[in-house]
C-alpha positions in Angstrom: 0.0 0.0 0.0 2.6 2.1 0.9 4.6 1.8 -2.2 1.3 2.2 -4.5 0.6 5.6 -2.6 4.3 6.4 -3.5 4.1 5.4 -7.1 1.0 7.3 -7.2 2.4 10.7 -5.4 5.4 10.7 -8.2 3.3 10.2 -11.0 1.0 13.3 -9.8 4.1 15.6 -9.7 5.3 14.3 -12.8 2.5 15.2 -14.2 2.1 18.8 -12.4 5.7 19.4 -14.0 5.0 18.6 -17.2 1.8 20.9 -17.1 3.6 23.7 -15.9 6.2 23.3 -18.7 4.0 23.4 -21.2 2.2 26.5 -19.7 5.8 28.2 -19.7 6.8 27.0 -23.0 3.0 28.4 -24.1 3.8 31.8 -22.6 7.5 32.4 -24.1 5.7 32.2 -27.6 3.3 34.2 -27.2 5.3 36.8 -25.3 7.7 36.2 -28.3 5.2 36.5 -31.4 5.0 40.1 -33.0 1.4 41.7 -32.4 -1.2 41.3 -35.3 -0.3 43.4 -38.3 3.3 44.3 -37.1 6.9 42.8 -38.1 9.6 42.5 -35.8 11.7 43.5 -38.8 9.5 46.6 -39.3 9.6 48.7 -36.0 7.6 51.8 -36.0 10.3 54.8 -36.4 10.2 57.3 -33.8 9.0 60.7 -35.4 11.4 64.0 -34.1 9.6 67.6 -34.6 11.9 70.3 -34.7 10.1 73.7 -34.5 11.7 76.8 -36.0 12.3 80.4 -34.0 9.2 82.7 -32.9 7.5 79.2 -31.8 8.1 76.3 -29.6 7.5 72.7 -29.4 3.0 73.0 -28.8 2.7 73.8 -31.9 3.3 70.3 -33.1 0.7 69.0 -30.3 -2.4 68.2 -33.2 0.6 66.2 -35.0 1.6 64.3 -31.7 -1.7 63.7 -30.7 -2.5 62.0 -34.1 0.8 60.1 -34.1 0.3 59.2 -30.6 -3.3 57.7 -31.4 -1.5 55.7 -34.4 1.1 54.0 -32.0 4.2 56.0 -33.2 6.7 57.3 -30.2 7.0 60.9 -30.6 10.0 63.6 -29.7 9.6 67.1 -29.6 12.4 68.7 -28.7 13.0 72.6 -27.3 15.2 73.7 -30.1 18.1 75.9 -28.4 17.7 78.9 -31.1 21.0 80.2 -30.6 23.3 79.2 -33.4 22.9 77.3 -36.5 25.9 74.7 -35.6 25.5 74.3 -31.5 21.5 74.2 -32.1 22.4 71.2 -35.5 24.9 69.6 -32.5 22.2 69.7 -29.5 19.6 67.9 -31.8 22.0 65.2 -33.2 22.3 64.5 -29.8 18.8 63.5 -29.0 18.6 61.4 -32.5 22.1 59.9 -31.3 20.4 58.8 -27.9 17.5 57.1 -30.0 17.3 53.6 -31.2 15.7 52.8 -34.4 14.1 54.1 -37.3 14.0 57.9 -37.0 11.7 60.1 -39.3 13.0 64.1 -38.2 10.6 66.4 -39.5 11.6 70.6 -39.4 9.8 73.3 -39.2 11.2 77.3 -40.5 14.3 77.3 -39.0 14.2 74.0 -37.8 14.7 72.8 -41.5 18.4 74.4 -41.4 19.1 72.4 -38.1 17.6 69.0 -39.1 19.4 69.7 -42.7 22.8 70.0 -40.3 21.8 67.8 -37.6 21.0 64.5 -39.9 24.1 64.2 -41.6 26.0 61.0 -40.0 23.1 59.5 -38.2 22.7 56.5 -40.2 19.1 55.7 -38.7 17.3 58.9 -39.6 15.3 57.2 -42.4 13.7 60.8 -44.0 13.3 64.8 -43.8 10.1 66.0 -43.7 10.6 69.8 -44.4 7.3 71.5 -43.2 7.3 75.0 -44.7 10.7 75.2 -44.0 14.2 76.2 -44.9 16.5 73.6 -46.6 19.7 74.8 -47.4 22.7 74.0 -49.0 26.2 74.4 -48.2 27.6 77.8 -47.5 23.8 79.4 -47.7 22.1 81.0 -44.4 19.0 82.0 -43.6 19.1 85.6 -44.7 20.3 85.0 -47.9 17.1 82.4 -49.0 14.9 84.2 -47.3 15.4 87.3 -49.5 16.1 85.3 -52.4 12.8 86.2 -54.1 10.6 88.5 -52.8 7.1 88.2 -50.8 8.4 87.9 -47.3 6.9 90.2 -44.9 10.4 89.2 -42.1 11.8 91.9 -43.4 14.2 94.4 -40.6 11.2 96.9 -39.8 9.5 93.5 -38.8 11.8 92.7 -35.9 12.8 93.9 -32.8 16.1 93.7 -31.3 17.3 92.7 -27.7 20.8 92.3 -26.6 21.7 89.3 -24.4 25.2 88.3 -22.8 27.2 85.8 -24.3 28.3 82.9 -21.8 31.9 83.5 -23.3 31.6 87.7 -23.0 30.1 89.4 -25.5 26.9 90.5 -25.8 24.4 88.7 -28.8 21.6 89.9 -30.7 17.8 88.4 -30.3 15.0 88.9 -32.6 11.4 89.2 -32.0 8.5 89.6 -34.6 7.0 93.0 -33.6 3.2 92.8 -32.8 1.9 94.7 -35.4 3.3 92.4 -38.1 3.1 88.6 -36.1 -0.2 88.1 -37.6 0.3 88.6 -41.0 3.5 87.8 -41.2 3.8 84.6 -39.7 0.1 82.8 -39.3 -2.5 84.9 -41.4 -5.0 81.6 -41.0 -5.4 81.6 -37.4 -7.5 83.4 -35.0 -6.5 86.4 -34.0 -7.1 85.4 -30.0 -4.2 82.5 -31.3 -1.7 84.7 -32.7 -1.9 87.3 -29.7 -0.8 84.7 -27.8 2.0 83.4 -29.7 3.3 86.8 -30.4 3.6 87.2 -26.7 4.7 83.9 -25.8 7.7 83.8 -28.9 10.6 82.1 -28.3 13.1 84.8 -29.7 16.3 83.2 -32.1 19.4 84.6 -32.2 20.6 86.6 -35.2 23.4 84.6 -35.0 21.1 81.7 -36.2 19.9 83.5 -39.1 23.3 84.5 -40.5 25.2 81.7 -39.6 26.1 79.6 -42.6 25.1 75.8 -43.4 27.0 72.7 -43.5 26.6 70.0 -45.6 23.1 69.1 -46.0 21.3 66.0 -44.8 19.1 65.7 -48.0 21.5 65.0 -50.4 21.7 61.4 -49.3 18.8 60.8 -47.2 15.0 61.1 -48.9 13.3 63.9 -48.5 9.6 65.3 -48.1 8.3 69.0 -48.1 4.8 70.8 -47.6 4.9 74.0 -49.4 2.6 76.8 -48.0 1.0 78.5 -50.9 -0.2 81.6 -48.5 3.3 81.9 -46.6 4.5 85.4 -46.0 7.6 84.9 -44.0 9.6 82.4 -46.6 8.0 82.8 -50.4 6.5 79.9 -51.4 8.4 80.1 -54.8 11.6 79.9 -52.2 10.0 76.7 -50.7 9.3 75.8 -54.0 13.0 75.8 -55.0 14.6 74.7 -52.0 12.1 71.3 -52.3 12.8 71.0 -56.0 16.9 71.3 -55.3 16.6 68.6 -52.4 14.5 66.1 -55.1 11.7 65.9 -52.3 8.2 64.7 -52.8 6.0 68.0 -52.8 2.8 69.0 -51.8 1.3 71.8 -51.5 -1.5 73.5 -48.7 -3.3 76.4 -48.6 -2.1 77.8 -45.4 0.1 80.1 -43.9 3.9 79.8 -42.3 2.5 77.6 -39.5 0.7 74.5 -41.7 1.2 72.3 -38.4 -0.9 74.7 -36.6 -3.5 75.3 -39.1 -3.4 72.4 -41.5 -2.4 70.0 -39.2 -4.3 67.2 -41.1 -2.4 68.0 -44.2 1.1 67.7 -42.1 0.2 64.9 -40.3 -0.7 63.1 -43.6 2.8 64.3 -45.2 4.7 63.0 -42.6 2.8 59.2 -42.8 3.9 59.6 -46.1 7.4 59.4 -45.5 6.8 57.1 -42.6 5.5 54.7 -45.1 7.8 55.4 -48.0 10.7 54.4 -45.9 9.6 51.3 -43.9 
């Protein structure tokens, strides 16, 4: 009796044993299977939005929120605005402390730094140039912004404010001047909007705007730009040639320097494009 009972004790916890194997074995698979309608080979990129001077990161918050909703990890960071090269070398920081897929989309000014920024990051996988600057080696921001004419950020536009240097010295800021933020810069939004972001602008340095480009990003990695057909701060015929230079896939929206604000369905849309393009 007593050796039945035994037999019969070490069968039961052979049997427990196997059932929990199984159950474990069970659970590493699943854990290990990709989700339906995803590859393990195919990881989402994260999308980076750089936004330009006179604005700051919330006015990219439509975009994340509709990236967000579609699963996609989002960075927007606070672009330094003081100098084209130490703003390019901040940003390629963040993309350096990423892994995976990146898709970096610019904004104004933020075009220049992603354009300087991209170049030797081998996983930033497209531009996305949002009514934004794009330049080429040796070019500043000045010089393509006055390339044709139309823009309204012209020197009776801007205000000036010193500030000190770190190293000594004193450096030059530049504000839009209330009477011209509207129109100049985001014609298609309310004017309750604008009043705020006039008073809330991030100032860049004029050291930013003068400060000449590097070699740019888009000559090896694939591009995409939204021109703004109603911009008055870079002429759409500007946009228009720094997209065609850069061999990006264009498209157009009616809208004013800020598409993200006021078209944000329209830049949202762009920027699956590339997503898509490049997966």
């Amino acid at each position: 009796m007593q050796h039945q009972l035994s037999r019969l004790v070490s069968t039961t916890r052979a049997r427990i044993a196997l059932a929990l194997s199984v159950v474990l074995a069970v659970a590493l698979l699943a854990g290990a299977a990709p989700a339906s309608g995803t590859s393990t080979t195919h990881p989402k990129p994260t999308v980076v939005l750089v936004h330009g001077g006179w604005a700051d990161s919330s006015g990219w918050n439509a975009e994340i929120e509709r990236l967000q909703k579609d699963g996609y990890p989002v960075i927007a960071p606070a672009n330094p605005l003081r100098g084209l090269g130490s703003d390019a070398a901040y940003l390629r920081s963040v993309l350096q402390s990423i892994t995976g897929p990146i898709v970096l989309v610019g904004h104004s000014y933020g075009g220049a730094v992603i354009t300087n920024a991209a170049v030797g990051v081998p996983n930033v996988k497209a531009l996305v140039y949002i009514a934004a600057f794009a330049p080429d080696q040796g070019e500043n921001l000045a010089g393509l912004v006055t390339k044709n004419p139309g823009t309204q950020i012209t020197p009776d536009a801007l205000l000036e404010r010193p500030y000190p240097l770190p190293g000594g010295g004193t450096g030059t800021d530049l504000y839009i001047k209330e009477s011209v933020f509207r129109e100049a810069f985001a014609g298609d939004l309310p004017c309750s909007t604008t009043r705020l972001m006039q008073a809330t602008q991030r100032p860049f340095s004029l050291a930013a705007f003068t400060e000449l480009s590097g070699t740019p990003a888009w000559k090896t990695i694939p591009s995409w730009y939204l021109v703004a057909t109603e911009d008055h701060a870079i002429p759409p015929v500007t946009e228009r040639f720094m997209a065609a230079r850069a061999k990006a896939h264009v498209e157009e929206v009616e809208a004013s320097h800020v598409p993200m604000m006021s078209r944000p369905k329209a830049t949202t849309d762009l920027i699956l494009k590339a997503i898509k393009a490049t997966r």
